[in-house]
N, C-alpha and C positions, 0 to 999 in steps of 0.2 A: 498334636505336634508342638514341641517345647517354643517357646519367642526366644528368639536370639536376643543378646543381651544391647543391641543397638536397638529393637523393637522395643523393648523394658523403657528402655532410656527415652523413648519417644512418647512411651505410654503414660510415662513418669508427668503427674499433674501437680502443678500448684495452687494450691488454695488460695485464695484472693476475696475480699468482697469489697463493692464499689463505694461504699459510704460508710466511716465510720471504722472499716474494720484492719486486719495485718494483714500485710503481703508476707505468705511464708514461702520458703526459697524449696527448690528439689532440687537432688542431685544423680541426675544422674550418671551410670558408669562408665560412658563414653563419652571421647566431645562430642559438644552438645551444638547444635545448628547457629552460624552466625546471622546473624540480621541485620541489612544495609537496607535503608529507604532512601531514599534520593529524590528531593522536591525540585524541581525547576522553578522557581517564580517565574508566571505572567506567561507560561509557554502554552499558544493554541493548539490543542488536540489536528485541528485540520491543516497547520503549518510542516504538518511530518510528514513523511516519505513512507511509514508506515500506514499514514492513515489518504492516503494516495495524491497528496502534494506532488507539486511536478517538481521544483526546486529540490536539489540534493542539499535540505538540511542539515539531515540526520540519518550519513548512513551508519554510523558505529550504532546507533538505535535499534538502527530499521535491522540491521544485523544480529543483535543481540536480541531483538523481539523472536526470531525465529528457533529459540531455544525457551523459549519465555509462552505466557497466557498474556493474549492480546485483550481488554476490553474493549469493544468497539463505543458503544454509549456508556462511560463514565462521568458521572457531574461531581462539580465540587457544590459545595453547601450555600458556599457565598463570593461572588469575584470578590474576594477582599483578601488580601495577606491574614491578618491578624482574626478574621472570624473562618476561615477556612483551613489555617494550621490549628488551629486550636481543636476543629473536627478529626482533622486528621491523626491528632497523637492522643485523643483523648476518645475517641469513636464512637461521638455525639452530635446532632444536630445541635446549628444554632440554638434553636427554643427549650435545648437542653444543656447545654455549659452556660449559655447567658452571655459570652464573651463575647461581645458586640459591639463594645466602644471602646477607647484608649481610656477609659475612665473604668475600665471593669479588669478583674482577675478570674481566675478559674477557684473557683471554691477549693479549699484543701480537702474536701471530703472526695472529693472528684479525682481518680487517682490518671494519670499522664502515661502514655506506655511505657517512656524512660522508668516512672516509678517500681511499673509493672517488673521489668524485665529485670532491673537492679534489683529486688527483690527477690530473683530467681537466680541469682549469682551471675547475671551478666557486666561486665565491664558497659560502661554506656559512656556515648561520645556521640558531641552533638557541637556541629561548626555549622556557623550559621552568618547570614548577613541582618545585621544589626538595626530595625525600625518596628516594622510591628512583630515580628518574630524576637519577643524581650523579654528578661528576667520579670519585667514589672507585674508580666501577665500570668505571667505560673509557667512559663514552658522553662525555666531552667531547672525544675523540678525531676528531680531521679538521676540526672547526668551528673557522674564524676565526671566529666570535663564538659564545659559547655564553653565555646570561645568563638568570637566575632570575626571576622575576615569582611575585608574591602574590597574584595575581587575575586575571580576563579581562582586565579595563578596563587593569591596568598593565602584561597581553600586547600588549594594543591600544597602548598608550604605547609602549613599545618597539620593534611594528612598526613604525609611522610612521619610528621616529627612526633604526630599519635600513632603510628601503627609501629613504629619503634618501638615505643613506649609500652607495648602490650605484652601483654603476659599469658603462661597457658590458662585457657578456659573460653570460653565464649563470650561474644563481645556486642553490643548492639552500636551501629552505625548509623546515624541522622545527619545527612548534608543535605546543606539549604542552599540554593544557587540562585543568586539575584542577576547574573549579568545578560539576561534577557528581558528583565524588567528597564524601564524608561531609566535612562540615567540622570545621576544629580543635574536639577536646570540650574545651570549659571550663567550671567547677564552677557548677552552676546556672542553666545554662544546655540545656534540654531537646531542641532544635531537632536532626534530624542532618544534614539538610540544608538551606542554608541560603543565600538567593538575594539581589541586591537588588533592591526594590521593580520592577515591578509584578510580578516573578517567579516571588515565593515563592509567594505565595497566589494565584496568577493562576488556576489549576484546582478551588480548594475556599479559598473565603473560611473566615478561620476558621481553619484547618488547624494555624498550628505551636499556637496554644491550646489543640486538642484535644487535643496532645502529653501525657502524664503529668509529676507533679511528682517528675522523676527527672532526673536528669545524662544525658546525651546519651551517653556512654560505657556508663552502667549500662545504656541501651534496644542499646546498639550491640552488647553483650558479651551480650545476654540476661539479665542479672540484673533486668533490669524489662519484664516481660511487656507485649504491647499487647494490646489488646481489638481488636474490630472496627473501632469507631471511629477508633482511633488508629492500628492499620493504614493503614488509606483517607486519614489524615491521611498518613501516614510516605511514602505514596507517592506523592502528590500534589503535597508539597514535594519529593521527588527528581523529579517532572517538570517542576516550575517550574525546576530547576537545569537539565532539558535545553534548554526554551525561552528561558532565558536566554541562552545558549552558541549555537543556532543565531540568537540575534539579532545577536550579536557575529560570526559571522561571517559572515553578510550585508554587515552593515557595512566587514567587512575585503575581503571579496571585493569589495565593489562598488568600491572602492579600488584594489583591485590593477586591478581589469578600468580601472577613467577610466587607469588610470598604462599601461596597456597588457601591463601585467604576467602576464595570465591568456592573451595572443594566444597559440598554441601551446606552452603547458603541460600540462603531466602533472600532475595534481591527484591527488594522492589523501587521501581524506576514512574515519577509520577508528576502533576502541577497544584498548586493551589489554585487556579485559576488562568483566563485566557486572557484577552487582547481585542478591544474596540478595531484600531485601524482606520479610522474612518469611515466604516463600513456602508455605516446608515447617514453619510453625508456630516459627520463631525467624530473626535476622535473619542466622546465622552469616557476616557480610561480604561478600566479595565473591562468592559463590555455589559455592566450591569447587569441584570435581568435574561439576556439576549444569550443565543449558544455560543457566540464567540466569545463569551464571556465566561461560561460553566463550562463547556465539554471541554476537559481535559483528558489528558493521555493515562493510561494507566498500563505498566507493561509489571505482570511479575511471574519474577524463575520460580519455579519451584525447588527447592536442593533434593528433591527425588528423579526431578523431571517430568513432575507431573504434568500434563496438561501444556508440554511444549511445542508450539507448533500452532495451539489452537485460538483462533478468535470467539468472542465471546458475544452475543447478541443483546442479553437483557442489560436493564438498567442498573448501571452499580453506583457510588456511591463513595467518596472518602470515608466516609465512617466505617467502610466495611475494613480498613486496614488495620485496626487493631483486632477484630475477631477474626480477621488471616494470621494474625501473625500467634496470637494465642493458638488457633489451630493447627498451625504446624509444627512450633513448638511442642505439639502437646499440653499445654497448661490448661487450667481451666477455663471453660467455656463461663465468659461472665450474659447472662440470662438477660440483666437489665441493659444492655447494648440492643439500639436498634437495629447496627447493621447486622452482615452475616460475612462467614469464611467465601473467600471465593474461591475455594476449591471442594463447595459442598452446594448440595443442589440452589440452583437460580432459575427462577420463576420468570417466564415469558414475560408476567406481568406484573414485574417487580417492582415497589413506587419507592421512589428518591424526592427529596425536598430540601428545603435551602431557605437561606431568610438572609436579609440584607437592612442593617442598618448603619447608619442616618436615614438612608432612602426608604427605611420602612417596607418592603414589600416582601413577598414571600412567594416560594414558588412548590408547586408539586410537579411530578414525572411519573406516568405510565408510559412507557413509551408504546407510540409514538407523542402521545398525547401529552403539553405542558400547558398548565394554568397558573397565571401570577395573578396575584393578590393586590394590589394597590393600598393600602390601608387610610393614604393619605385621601383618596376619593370612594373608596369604597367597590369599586370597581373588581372582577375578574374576569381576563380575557385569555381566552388560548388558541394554540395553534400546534397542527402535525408537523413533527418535526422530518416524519419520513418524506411526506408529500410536500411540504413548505420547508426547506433546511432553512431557509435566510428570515423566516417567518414574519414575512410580509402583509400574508392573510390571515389576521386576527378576527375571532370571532367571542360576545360575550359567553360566561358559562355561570351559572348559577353557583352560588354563597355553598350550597348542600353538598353538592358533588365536590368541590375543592375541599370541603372540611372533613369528609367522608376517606377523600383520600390521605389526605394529608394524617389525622387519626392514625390510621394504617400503617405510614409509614414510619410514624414517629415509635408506637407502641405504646404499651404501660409503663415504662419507666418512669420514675419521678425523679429530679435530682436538683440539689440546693442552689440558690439562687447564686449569681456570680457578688465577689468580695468589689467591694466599692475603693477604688486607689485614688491617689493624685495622677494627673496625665502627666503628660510628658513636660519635659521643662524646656523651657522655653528657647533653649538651643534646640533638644530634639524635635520639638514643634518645627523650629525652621528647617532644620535638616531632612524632615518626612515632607514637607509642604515640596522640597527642590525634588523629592521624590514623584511628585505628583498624588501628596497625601492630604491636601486643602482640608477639603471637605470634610475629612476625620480628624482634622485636629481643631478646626475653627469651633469655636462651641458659640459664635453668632449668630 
């Protein structure tokens, strides 16, 4: 039976190799699949209405998931902005880009999916909120346009003024959404999340008020305790931050779909990481080591419709997103990537890991099963995350069995060490620190 000429077009692969070599471009004779990812900063996987939150979030989400592949257990690599986008557009573990400190860049042998995709004759465009997602690091790499925004509303601005801007052919889409991460702390100002109207207090009238007569940075670091009350405030305002974000991109979607822009697209809709909250009696940021901290949301369309409608059990994995998106495209399958397509087989007992520094520790996932590393004491402790979600009951596990798996997950690949930079300067130092980014930029 002959392949239709959109089948050709799909089958049409691009050569690529990960170190060292040319990205060469195919063409083929139809349009060609657009690709939007879509990062939330700091957004909890269990704060959504998909993942059966009581709060109405997110329902333009929890609605558009039902056309979409839900993952149910997705982790990100690192709660950290700067080591978990770096996995994500590059579809590597930590122990494999190296990009771990504001003092590191991505090797240039290391190619970026923007590079990938621009390579392949895609238009690439990448709006993003400005601190560790930075040129300094290598993510401006492959995007003809790569440009900063202050807020949803002047992401939103921006879209507009690039999808003008577009031209025939396909196009790759990367928006970074920071306005549910902690807002800048300034002196006297209590608030740590912080939304525009009707957003903030849309869940608990009242709520930043409840706040203490404290700096937003002293409640962020722990030096100013919350009570009950101001807990259930503290978290109420970071939900008003989610349902703000899922209204804005309602808005954008519904946009793209009148422009025709969504007709057989690859969406994918996702976070860098989750949210402390005070969970464990302090709000230690963005949840460290702990699930509130990794299990992120992962929702993606398929532009065939593959796999709409269905939730997804095993462990996945941000790194799996650039061998999704290679494989739907059609392009070439890169071999040395440890993740996998999430539209090709996944293994009950699929193992994900992560690594985190300053904090030195690292983690492996079979689910249900996670073990973290301590490096700093030498230590590894784990806990089921099925039977202990809030995992409370830790128990030690031998050196063997965490290297065993971790091996596993990572693979054979080998790839170059990360490029050695200046950090940030001394404005951006202060302006990540009001972020709630201390601890990564202090080098004391």
């Amino acid at each position: 039976m002959p392949l239709s000429s959109r089948t050709l077009g799909l089958l049409c692969l691009c050569t690529c190799t990960v170190l060292g070599g040319t990205l060469a471009s195919c063409q083929p004779s139809e349009r060609r699949t657009n690709v939007i990812l879509v990062s939330i900063d700091t957004l909890r996987a269990d704060h959504m209405g998909l993942h059966g939150y009581a709060r109405d979030t997110t329902p333009f989400l929890d609605r558009w998931a039902k056309d979409a592949r839900v993952f149910d257990h997705a982790y990100t690599t690192a709660a950290w902005t700067l080591v978990a986008h770096m996995s994500m557009l590059t579809g590597l573990y930590p122990q494999q880009h190296h990009v771990t400190s504001t003092e590191l860049a991505l090797a240039g042998e290391v190619p970026l999916l923007a590079e990938r995709l621009h390579a392949a004759g895609y238009r690439t465009v990448g709006l993003y909120y400005p601190g560790m997602v930075h040129e300094r690091h290598g993510f401006g790499r492959g995007f003809d346009v790569f440009r900063t925004h202050a807020s949803a509303e002047e992401a939103g601005e921006h879209l507009q003024e690039e999808l003008d801007r577009l031209e025939d052919g396909p196009f790759f889409l990367f928006l970074h959404l920071f306005d549910v991460h902690s807002s800048p702390f300034h002196e006297g100002e209590s608030n740590v999340y912080r939304s525009p109207a009707p957003f903030e207090e849309q869940f608990l009238p009242g709520a930043a008020a409840r706040m203490p007569a404290a700096d937003a940075e002293d409640i962020w670091y722990g030096r100013t305790q919350l009570n009950d009350a101001q807990l259930e405030a503290l978290v109420a305002l970071y939900d008003g931050g989610i349902r703000h974000v899922d209204a804005r991109l309602e808005d954008w979607f519904g946009v793209l779909e009148r422009r025709g822009l969504l007709d057989d697209a690859l969406v994918i809709v996702t976070a860098d990481h989750g949210e402390s909250l005070g969970q464990r009696g302090h709000l230690s940021g963005h949840g460290s080591y702990w699930n509130e901290g990794l299990h992120v949301p992962l929702i993606v369309r398929h532009p065939r419709g593959i796999g709409a409608g269905e939730r997804v059990t095993p462990a996945v994995s941000l790194t799996d997103v650039v061998p999704t998106v290679l494989d739907v495209l059609g392009l070439a399958r890169d071999d040395s990537l440890p993740g996998r397509s999430l539209f090709g087989p996944l293994d009950a007992d699929r193992i994900v890991a992560g690594e985190r520094e300053p904090d030195v520790q690292e983690y492996v996932l079979r689910w249900p099963l996670k073990i973290v590393r301590f490096r700093k004491s030498g230590s590894y402790v784990s806990g089921d995350l099925a039977a202990d979600p809030t995992e409370t009951h830790l128990t030690r596990q031998p050196e063997a069995l965490f290297r065993s798996l971790l091996d596993e997950a990572l693979g054979p690949g080998r790839f170059p060490p990360a490029r050695p930079i200046a950090g940030p300067s001394t404005a951006e130092q202060d302006a990540l620190r009001e972020l709630g980014y201390a601890g990564e930029v202090d080098t004391e």
